[in-house]
C-alpha beads as a LAMMPS data file, in Angstrom:
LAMMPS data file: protein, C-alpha beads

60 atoms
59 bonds

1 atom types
1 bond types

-500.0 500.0 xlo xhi
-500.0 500.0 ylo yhi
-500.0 500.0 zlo zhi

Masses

1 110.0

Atoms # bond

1 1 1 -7.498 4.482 7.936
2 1 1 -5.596 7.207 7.039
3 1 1 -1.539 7.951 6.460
4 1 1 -0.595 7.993 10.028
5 1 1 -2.269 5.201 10.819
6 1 1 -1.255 2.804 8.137
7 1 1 2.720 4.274 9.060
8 1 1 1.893 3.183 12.816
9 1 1 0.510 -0.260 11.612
10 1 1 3.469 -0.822 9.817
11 1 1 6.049 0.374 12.186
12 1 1 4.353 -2.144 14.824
13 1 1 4.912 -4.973 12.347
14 1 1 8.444 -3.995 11.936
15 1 1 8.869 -3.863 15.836
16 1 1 7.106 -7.211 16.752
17 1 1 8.334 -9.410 14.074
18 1 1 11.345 -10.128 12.403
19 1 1 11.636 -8.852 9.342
20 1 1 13.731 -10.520 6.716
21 1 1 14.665 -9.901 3.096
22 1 1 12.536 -12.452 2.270
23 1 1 9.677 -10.905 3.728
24 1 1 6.921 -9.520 0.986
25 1 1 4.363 -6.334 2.474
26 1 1 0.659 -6.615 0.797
27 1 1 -1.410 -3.927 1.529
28 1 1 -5.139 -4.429 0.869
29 1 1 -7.644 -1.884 0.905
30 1 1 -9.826 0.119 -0.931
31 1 1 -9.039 2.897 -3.255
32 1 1 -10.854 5.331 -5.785
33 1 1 -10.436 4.400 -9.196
34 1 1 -12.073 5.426 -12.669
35 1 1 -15.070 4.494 -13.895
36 1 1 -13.475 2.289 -16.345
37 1 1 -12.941 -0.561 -13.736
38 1 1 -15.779 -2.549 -12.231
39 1 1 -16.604 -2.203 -8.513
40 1 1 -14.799 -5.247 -6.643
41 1 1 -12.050 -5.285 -9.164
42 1 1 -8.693 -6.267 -8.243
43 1 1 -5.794 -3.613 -9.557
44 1 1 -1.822 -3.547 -9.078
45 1 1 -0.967 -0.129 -8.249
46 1 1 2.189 0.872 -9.738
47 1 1 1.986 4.460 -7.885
48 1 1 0.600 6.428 -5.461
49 1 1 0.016 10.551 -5.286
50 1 1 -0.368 11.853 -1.966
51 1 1 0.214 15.530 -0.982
52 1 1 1.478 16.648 -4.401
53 1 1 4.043 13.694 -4.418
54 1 1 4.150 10.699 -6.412
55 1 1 5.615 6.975 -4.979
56 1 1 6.383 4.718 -7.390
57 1 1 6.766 0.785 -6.304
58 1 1 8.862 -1.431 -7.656
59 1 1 8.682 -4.872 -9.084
60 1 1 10.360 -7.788 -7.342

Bonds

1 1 1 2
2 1 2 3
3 1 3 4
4 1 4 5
5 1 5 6
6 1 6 7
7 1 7 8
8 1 8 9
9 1 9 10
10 1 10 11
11 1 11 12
12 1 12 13
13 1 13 14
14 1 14 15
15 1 15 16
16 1 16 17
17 1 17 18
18 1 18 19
19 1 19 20
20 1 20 21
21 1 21 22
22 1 22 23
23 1 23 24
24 1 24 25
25 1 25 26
26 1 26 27
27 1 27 28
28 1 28 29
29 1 29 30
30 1 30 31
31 1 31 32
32 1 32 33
33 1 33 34
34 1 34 35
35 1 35 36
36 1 36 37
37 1 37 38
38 1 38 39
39 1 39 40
40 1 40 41
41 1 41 42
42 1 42 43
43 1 43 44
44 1 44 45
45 1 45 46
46 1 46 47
47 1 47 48
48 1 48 49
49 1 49 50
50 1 50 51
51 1 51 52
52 1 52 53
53 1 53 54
54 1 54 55
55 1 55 56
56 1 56 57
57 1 57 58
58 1 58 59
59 1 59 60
């Protein structure tokens, strides 16, 4: 999908709908991950890297 795609998506939810503080974002996809985990797994990701920088998410 790519980053400026997914920022698009999201802006066009935050236009159309209204957003609340009780609101909760899941993004589903598919990622690259190490060997270690099965194909089809399911895995919280605490942190992304893109472009040299690293997001961190936070817990609610």
């Amino acid at each position: 999908m790519g980053v400026s795609h997914a920022r698009e998506a999201t802006q066009t939810l935050i236009n159309n709908f209204d957003i609340s503080d009780e609101d909760i974002f899941v993004n589903i996809g598919i990622c690259g991950a190490k060997k270690d985990y099965k194909i089809g797994s399911l895995l919280e990701i605490g942190e992304v890297i893109y472009d040299g920088i690293s997001y961190m998410f936070e817990k609610k």
